[in-house]
LOVEX-593060 format. One record per residue (C-alpha): residue number from 0; chain; x, y, z. Coordinates in pm, 1 decimal, always signed. Layout:
REC | NUM | A | X | Y | Z
...
END
This chain:
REC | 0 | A | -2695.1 | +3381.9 | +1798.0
REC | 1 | A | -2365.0 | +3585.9 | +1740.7
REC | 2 | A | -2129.0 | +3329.2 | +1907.6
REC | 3 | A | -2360.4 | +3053.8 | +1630.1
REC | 4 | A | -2301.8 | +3313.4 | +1344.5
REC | 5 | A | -1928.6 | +3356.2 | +1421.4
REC | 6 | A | -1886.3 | +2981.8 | +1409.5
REC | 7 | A | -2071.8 | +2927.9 | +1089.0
REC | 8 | A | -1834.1 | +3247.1 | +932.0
REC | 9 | A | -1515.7 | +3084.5 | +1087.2
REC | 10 | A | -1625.4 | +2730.1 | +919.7
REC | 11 | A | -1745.3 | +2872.0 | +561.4
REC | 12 | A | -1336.1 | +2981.8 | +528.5
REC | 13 | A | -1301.0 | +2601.3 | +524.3
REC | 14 | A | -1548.2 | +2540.8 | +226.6
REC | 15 | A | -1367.8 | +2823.1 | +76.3
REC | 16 | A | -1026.7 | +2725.2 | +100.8
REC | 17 | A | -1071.9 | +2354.9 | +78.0
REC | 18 | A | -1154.4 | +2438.9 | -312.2
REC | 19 | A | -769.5 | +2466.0 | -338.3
REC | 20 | A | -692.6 | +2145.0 | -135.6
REC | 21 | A | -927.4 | +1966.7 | -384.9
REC | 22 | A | -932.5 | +2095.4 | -731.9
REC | 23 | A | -541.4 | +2210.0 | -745.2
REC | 24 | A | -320.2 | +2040.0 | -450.4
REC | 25 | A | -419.9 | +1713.9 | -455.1
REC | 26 | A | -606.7 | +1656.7 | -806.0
REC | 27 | A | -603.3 | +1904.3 | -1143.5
REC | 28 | A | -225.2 | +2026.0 | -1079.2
REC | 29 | A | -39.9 | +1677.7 | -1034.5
REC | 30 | A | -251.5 | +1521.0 | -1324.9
REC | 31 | A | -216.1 | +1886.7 | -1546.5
REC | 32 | A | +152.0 | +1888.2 | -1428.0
REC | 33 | A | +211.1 | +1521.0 | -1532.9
REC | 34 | A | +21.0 | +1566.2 | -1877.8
REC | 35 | A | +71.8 | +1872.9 | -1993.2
REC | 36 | A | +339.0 | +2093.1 | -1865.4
REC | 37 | A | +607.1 | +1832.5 | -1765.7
REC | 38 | A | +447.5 | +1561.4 | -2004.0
REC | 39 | A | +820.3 | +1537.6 | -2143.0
REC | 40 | A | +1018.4 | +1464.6 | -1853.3
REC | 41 | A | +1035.0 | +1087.8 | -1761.2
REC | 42 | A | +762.3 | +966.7 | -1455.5
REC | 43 | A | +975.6 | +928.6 | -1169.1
REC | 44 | A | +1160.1 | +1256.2 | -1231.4
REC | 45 | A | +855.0 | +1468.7 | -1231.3
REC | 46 | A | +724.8 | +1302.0 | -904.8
REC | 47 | A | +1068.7 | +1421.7 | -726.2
REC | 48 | A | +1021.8 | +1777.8 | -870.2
REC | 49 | A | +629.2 | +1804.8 | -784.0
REC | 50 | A | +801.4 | +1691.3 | -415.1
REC | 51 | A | +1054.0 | +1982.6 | -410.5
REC | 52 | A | +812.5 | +2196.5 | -515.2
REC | 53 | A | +583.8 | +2046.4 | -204.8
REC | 54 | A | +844.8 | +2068.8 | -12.0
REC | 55 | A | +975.6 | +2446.4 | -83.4
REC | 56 | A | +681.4 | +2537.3 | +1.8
REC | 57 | A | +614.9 | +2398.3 | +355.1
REC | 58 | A | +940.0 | +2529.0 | +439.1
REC | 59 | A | +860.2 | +2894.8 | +347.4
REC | 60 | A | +513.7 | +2885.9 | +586.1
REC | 61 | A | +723.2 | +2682.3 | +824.5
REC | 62 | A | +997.4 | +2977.3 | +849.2
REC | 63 | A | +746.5 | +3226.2 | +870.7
REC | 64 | A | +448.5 | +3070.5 | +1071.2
REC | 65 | A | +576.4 | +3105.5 | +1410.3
REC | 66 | A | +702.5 | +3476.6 | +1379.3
REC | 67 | A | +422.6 | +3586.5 | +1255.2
REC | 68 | A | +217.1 | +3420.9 | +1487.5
REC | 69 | A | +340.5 | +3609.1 | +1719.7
REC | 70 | A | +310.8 | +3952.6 | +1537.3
REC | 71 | A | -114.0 | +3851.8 | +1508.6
REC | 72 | A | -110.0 | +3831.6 | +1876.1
REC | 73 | A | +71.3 | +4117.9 | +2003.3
REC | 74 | A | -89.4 | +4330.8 | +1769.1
REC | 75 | A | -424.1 | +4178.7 | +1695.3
REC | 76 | A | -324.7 | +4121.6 | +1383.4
REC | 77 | A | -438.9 | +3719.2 | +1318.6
REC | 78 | A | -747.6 | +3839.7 | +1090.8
REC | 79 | A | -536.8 | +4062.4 | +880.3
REC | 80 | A | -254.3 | +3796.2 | +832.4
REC | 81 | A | -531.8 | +3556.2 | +746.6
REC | 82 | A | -621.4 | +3807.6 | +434.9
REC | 83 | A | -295.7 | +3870.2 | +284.7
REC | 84 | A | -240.5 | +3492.6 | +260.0
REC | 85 | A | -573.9 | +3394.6 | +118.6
REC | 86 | A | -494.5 | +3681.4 | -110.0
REC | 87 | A | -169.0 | +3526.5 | -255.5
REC | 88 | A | -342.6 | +3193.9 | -275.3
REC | 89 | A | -611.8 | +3355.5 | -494.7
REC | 90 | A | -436.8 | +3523.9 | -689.8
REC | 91 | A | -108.9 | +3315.2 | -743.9
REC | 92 | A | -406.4 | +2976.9 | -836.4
REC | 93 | A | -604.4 | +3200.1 | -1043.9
REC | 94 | A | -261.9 | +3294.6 | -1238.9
REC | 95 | A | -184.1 | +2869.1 | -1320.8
REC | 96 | A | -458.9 | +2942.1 | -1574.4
REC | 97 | A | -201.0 | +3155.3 | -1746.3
REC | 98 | A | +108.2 | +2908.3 | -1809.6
REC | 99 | A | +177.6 | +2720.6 | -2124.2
REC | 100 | A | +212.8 | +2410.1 | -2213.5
REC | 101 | A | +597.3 | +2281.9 | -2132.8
REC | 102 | A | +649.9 | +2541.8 | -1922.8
REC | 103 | A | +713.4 | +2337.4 | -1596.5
REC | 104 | A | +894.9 | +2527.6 | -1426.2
REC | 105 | A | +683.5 | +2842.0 | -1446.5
REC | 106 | A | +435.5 | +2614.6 | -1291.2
REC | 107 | A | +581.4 | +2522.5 | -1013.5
REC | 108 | A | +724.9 | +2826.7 | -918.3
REC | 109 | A | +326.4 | +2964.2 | -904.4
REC | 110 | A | +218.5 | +2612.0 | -757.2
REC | 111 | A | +465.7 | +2704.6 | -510.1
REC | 112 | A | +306.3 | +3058.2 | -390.2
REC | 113 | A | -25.9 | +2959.6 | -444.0
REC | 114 | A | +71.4 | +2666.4 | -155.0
REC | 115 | A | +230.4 | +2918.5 | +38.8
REC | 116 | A | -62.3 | +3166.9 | +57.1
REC | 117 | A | -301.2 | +2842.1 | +138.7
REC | 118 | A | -71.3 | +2675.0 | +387.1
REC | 119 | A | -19.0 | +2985.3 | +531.7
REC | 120 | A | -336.6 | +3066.9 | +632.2
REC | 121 | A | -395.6 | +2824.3 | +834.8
REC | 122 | A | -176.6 | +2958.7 | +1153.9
REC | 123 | A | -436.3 | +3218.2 | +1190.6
REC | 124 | A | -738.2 | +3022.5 | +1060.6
REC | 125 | A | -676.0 | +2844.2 | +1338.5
REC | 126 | A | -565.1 | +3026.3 | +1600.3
REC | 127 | A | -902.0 | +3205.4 | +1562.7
REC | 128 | A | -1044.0 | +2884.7 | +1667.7
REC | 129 | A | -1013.3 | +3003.3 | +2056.4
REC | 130 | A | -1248.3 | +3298.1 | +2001.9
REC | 131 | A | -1538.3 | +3118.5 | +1868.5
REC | 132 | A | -1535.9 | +2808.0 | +2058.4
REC | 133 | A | -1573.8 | +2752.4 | +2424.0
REC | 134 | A | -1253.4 | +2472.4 | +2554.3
REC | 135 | A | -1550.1 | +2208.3 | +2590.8
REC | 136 | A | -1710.1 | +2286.2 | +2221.5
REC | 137 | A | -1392.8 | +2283.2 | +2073.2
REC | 138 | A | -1411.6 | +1883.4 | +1942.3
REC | 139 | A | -1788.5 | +2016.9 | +1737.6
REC | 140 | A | -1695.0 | +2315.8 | +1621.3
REC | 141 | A | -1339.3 | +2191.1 | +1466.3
REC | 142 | A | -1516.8 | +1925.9 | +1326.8
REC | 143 | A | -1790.5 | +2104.0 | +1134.1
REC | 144 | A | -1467.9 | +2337.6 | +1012.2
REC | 145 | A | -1338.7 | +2010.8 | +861.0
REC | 146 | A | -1648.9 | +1878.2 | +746.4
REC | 147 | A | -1754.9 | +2266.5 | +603.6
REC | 148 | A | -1438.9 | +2185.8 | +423.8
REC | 149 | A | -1485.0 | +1859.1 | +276.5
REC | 150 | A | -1849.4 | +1936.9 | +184.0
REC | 151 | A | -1742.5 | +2273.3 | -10.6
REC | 152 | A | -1425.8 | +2184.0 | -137.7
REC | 153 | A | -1629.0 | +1808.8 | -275.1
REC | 154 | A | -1874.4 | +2082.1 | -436.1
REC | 155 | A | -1658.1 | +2300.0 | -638.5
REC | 156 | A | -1428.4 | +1958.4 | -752.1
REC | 157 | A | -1774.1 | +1809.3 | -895.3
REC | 158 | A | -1824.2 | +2122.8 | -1080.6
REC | 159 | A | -1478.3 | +2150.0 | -1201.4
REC | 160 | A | -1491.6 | +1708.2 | -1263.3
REC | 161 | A | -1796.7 | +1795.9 | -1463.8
REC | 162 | A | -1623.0 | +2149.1 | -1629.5
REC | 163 | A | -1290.3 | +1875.0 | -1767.6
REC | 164 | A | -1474.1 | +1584.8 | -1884.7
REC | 165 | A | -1752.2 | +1738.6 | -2049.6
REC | 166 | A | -1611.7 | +2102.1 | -2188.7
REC | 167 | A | -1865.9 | +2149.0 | -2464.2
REC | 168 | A | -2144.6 | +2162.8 | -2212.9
REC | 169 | A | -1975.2 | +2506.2 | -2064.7
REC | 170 | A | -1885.4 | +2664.0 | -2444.7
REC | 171 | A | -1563.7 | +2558.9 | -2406.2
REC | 172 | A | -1315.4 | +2379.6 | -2647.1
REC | 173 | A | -1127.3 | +2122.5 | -2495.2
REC | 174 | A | -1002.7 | +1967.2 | -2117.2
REC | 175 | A | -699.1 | +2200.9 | -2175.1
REC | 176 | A | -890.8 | +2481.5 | -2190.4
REC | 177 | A | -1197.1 | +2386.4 | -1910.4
REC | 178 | A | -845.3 | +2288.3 | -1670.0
REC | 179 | A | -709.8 | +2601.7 | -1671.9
REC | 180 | A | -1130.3 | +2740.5 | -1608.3
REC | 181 | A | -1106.5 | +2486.3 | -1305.2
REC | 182 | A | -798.5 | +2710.4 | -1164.2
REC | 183 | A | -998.9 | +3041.8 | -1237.2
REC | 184 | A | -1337.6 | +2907.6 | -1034.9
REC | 185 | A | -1086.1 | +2763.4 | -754.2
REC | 186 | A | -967.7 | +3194.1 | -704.1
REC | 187 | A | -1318.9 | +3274.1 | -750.5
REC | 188 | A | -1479.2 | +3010.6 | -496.5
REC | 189 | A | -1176.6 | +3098.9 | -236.4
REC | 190 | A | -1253.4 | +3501.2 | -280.2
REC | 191 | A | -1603.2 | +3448.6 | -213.3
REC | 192 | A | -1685.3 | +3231.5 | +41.9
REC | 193 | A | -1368.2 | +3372.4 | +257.7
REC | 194 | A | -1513.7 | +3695.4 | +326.8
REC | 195 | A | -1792.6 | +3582.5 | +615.4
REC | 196 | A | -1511.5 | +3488.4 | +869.3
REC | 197 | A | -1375.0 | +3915.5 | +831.3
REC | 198 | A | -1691.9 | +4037.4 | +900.6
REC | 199 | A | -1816.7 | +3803.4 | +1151.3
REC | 200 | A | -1571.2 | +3644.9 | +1375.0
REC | 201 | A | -1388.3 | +3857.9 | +1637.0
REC | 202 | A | -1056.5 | +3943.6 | +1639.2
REC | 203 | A | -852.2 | +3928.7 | +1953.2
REC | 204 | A | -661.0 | +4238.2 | +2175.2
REC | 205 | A | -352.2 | +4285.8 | +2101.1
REC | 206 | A | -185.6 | +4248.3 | +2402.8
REC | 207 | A | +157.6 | +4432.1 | +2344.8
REC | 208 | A | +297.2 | +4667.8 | +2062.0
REC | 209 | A | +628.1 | +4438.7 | +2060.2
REC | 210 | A | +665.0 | +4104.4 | +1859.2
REC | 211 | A | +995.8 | +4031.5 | +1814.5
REC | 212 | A | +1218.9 | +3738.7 | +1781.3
REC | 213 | A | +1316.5 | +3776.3 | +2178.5
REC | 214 | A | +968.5 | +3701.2 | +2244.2
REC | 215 | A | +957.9 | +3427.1 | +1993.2
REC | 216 | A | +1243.2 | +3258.8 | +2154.8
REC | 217 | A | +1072.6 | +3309.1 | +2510.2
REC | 218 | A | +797.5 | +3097.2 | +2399.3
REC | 219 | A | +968.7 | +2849.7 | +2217.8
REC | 220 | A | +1120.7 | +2778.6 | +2571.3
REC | 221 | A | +845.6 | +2764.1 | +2740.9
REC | 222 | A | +634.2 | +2502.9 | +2507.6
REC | 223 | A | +1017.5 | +2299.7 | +2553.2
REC | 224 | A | +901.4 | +2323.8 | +2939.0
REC | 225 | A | +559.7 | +2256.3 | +2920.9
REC | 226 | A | +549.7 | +1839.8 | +2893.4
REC | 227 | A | +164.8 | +1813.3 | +2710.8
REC | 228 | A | +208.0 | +2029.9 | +2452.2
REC | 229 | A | +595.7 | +1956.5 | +2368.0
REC | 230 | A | +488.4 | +1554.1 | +2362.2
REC | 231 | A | +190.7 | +1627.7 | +2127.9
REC | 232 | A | +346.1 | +1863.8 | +1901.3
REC | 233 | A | +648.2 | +1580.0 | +1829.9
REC | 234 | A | +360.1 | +1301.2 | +1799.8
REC | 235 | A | +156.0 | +1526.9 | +1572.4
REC | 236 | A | +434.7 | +1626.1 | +1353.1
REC | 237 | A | +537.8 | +1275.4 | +1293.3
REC | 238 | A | +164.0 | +1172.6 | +1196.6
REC | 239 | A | +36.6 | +1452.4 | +1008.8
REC | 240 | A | +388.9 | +1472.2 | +786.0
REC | 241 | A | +227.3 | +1092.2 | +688.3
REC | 242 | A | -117.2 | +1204.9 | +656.3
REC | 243 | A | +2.8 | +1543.9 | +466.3
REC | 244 | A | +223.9 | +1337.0 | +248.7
REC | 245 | A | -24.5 | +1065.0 | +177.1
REC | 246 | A | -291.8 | +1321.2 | +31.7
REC | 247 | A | -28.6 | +1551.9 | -141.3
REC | 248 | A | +128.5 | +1233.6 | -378.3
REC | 249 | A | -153.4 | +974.6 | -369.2
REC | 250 | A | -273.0 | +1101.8 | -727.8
REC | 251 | A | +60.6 | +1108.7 | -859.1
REC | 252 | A | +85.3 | +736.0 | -691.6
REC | 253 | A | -217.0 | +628.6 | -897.8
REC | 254 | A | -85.8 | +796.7 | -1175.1
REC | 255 | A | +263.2 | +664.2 | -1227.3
REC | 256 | A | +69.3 | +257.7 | -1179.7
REC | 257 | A | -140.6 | +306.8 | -1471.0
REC | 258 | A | -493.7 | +425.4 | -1329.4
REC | 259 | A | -610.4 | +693.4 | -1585.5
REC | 260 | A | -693.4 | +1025.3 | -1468.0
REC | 261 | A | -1090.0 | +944.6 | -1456.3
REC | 262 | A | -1055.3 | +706.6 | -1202.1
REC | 263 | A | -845.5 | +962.3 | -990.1
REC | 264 | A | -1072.5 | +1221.5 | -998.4
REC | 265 | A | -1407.4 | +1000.2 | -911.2
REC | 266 | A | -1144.7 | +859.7 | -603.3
REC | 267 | A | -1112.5 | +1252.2 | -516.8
REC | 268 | A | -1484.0 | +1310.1 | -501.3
REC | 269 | A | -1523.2 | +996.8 | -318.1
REC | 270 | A | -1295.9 | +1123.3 | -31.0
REC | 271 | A | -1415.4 | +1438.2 | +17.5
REC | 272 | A | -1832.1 | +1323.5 | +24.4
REC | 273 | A | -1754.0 | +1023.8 | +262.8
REC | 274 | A | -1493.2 | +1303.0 | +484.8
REC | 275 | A | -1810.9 | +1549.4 | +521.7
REC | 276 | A | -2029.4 | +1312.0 | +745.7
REC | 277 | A | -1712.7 | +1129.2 | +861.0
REC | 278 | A | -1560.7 | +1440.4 | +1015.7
REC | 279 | A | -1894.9 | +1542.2 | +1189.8
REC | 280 | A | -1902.4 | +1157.6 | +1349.0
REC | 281 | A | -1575.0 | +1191.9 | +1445.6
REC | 282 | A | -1644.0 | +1525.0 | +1614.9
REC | 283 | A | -2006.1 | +1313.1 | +1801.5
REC | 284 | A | -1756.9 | +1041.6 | +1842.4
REC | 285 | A | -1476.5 | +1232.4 | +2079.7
REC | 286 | A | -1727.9 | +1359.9 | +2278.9
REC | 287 | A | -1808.6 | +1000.0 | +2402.0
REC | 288 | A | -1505.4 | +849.6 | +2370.6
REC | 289 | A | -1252.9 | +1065.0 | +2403.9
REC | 290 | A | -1039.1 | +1328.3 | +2181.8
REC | 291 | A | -760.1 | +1088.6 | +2219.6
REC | 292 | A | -913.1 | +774.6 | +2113.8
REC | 293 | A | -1079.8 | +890.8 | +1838.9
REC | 294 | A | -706.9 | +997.8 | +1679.7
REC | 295 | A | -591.6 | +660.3 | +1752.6
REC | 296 | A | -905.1 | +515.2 | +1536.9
REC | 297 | A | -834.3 | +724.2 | +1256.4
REC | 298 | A | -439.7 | +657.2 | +1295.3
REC | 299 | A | -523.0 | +293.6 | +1247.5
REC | 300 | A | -735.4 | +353.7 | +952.8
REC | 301 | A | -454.1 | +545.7 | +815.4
REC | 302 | A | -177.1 | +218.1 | +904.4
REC | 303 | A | -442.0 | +23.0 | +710.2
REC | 304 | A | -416.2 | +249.1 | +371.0
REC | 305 | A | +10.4 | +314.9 | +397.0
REC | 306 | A | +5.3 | -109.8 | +421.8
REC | 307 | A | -267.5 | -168.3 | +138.5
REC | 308 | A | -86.7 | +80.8 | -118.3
REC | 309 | A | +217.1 | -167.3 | -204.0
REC | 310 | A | -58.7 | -447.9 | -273.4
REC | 311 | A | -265.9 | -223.3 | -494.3
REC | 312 | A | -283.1 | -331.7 | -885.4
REC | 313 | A | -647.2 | -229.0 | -961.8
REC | 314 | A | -864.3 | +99.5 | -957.1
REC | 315 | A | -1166.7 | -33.8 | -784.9
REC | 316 | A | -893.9 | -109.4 | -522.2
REC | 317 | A | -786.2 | +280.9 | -558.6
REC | 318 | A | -1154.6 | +300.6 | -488.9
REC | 319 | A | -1181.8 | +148.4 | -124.5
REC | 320 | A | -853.3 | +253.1 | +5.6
REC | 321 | A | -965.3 | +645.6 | -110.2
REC | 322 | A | -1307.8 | +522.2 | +82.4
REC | 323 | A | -1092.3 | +420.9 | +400.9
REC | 324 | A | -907.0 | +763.8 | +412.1
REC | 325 | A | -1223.8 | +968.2 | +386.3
REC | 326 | A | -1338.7 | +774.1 | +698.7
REC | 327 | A | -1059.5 | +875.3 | +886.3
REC | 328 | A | -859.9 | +1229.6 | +769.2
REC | 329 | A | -1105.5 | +1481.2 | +851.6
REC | 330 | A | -1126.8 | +1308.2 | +1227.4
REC | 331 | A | -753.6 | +1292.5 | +1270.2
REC | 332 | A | -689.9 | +1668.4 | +1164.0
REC | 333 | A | -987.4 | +1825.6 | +1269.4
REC | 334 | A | -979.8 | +1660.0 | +1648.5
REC | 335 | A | -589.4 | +1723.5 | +1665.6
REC | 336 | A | -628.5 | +2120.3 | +1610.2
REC | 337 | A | -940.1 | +2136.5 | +1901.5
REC | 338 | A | -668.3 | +1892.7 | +2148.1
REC | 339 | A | -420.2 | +2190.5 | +2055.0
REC | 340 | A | -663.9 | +2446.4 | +2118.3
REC | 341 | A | -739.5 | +2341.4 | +2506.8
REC | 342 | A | -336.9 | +2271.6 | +2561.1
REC | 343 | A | -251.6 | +2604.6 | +2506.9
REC | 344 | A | -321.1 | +2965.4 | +2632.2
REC | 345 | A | -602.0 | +3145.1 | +2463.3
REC | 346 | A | -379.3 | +3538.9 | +2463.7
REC | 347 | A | -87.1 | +3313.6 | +2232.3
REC | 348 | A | -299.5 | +3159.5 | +1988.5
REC | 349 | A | -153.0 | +3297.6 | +1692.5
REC | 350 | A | +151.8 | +3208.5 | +1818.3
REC | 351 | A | +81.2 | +2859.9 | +1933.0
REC | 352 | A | -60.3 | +2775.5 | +1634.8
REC | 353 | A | +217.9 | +2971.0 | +1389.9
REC | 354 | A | +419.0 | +2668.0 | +1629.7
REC | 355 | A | +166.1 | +2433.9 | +1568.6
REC | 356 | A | +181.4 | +2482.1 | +1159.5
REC | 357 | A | +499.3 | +2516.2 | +1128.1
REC | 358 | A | +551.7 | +2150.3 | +1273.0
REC | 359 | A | +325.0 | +2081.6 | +1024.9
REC | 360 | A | +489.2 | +2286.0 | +734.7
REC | 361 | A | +844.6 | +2067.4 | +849.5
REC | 362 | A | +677.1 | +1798.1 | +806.8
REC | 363 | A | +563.8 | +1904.8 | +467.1
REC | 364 | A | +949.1 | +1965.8 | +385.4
REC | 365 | A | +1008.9 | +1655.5 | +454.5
REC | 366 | A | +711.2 | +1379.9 | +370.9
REC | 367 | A | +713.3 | +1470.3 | -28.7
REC | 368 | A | +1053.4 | +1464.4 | -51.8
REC | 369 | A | +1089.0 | +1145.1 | +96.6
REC | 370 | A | +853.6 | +964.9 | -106.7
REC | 371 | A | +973.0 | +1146.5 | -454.8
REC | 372 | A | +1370.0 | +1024.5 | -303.8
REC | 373 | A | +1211.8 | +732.8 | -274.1
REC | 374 | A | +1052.6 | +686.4 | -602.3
REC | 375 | A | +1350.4 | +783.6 | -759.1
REC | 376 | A | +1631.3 | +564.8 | -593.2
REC | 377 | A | +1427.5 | +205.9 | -568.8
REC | 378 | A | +1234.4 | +260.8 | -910.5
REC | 379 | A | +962.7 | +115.5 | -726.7
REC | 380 | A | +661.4 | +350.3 | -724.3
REC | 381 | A | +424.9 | +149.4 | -414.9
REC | 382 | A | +751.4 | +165.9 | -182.2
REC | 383 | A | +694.6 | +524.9 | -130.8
REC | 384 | A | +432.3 | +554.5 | +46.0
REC | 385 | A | +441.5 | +222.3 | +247.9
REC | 386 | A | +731.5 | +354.3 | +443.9
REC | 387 | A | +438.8 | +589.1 | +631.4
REC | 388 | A | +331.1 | +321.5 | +841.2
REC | 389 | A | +628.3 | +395.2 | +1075.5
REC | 390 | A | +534.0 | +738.5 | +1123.2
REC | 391 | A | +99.1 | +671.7 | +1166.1
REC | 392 | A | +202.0 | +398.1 | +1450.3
REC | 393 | A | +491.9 | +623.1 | +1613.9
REC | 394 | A | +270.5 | +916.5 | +1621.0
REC | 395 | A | -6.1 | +766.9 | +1800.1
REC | 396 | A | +256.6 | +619.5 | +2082.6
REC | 397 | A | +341.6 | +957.9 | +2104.2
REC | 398 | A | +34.1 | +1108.7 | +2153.4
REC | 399 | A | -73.4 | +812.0 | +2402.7
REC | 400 | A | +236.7 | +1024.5 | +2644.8
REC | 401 | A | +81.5 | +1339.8 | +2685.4
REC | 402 | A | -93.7 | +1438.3 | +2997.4
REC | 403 | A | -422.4 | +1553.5 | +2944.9
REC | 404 | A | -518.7 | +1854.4 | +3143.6
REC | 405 | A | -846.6 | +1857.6 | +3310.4
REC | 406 | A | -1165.3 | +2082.3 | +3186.3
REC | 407 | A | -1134.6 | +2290.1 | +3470.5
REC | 408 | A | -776.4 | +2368.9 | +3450.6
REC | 409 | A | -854.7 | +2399.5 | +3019.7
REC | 410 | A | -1127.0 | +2690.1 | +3184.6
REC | 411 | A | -900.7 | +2863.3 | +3382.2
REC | 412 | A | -627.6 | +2866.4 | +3150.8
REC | 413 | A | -892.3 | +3041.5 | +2889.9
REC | 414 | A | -1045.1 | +3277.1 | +3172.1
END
């Protein structure tokens, strides 16, 4: 019952944090950004500062991921690093409420901590993985993180949905105003449902009192020496900087064809309802398939969507592909951090992982500013994202390379 109650905890940070992912990454901040506070500034030019922005961002949690990584494990610190980051992200989403209209740069200075504090907590979200899952639960319980997620974070967006398009129903006067209330519930939402994981899931030993950047580097060589997990960490940072990219910029995609910002928003809610059950299938799937495979299906899915997006031209179009995604994203991310989790040794966690996100953070440098430098030098707004294809089908090769270790050797590792 405790090991079940720290695994419920550990997954309800998910529905807590995925309120950001929804409501301001990926849905009321582009649109708001677009509309309201850079509603001046020509299309394509706002799309490559919403990518710097992105991509300042990543590169922060990227810097600072793998140090402190290592800091959580040497000093037991991974639940206490988890809170000052979720802090930030409260605070700095519940302060976009605040900015006025024009003021675009204020905004994406505070979209930039806010995305720091969120992207940030995921090294030790993470790494806390390996004390409430067993190496051959891993697959389940990452997956009902992802799906906790999806089925939290779809929640809060309906209410918020709901809060923009009718205001009057909630007192208030206009979508300006119920926007910047969306922000407010987002902090609220994240604050709340956080908590469960500090009280309830265990936080390793510390196993030294140093954590410097001597011991940093003495890692760092050996994950360059250890075959499986250097293959999978290129493969996974060449797919996930295409799967990061494609759900940080596909409303702004929509956006800058035409679709209006209803039919964005329903496409939202329709990923994250069909990624709930999707990302629990995918986690009954790998266990009868294989880890492995199941990434490869989703990586297809994925080549499917980057191909389809230079055809689109019409919303119910927008519609399908969004359908298509939710199929596959929660299975690709969610199964890629429990194949981490049984490559690696259970005492570096934190630090494993602060390696783990910040290949993922580089990859956030670099997948948003690609597409905006894209956007911006052919004028063409579908060849940004087809260009992704490359990095879904070179990913999966990659990840095809690395030797799996066996169950046994994954238990003896974590004994």
């Amino acid at each position: 019952m405790t090991a079940r109650r720290a695994q419920w905890a550990w997954s309800l940070n998910g529905w807590a944090n995925h309120a950001y992912a929804t409501t301001v990454l990926v849905a009321f901040f582009p649109i708001f950004f677009d509309k309201y506070w850079a509603k001046d500034l020509p299309g394509t030019v706002s799309t490559g500062y919403l990518g710097l922005a992105n991509g300042c961002a990543g590169a922060v949690v990227m810097v600072l991921a793998p140090w402190l990584g290592a800091v959580a494990d040497r000093r037991g610190w991974k639940k206490r690093f988890l809170g000052l980051f979720t802090a930030l992200g409260v605070v700095a989403s519940a302060a976009l409420a605040l900015i006025g209209e024009g003021q675009w740069q204020l905004a994406l200075a505070v979209f930039g901590l806010s995305s720091i504090g969120f992207f940030g907590s995921f090294s030790f979200f993470d790494a806390l993985l390996v004390e409430v899952a067993r190496p051959e639960e891993s697959d389940r319980v990452s997956a009902f993180g992802y799906a906790m997620g999806y089925l939290g974070g779809g929640l809060i967006f309906l209410f918020d949905v709901l809060l923009v398009l009718h205001p009057a129903w909630f007192g208030l006067a206009d979508a300006v105003a119920a926007t910047r209330a969306a922000f407010l519930s987002v902090a609220l939402w994240w604050a709340l449902f956080a908590w469960p994981l500090f009280r309830y899931v265990p936080e390793a030993q510390p196993t030294s009192e140093a954590a410097g950047w001597r011991e940093l580097w003495h890692t760092m060589r050996t994950i360059a020496r250890d075959p499986p997990v250097r293959t999978f960490l290129l493969g996974y940072w060449i797919y996930i900087d295409a799967l990061g990219t494609l759900q940080q910029m596909a409303v702004d995609f929509g956006a800058k064809l035409g679709f209006s910002s209803s039919a964005l928003i329903q496409a939202l809610l329709l990923v994250q309802f069909i990624s709930f059950p999707a990302a629990l299938g995918f986690g009954w799937l790998a266990d009868r398939i294989g880890t492995r495979r199941a990434i490869y299906l989703g990586l297809a899915g994925l080549v499917v969507v980057s191909g389809w997006s230079y055809f689109l031209h019409t919303e119910r179009q927008f519609y399908a592909m969004a359908s298509l995604v939710g199929l596959v994203q929660g299975g690709v991310q969610s199964l890629s951090r429990s194949y981490f989790s049984r490559l690696i040794p259970r005492e570096k966690s934190g630090e494993y992982f602060g390696f783990y996100n910040f290949i993922g953070k580089f990859a956030a440098v670099i997948g948003p500013l690609v597409v905006g430098a894209v956007a911006v030098f052919s004028g063409n707004q579908r060849l940004s994202i087809f260009p992704l294809i490359v990095s879904f089908a070179l990913g999966g090769w990659l990840l095809s390379r690395v030797r799996e270790r066996t169950l046994a050797t994954q238990v003896g590792r974590f004994a």
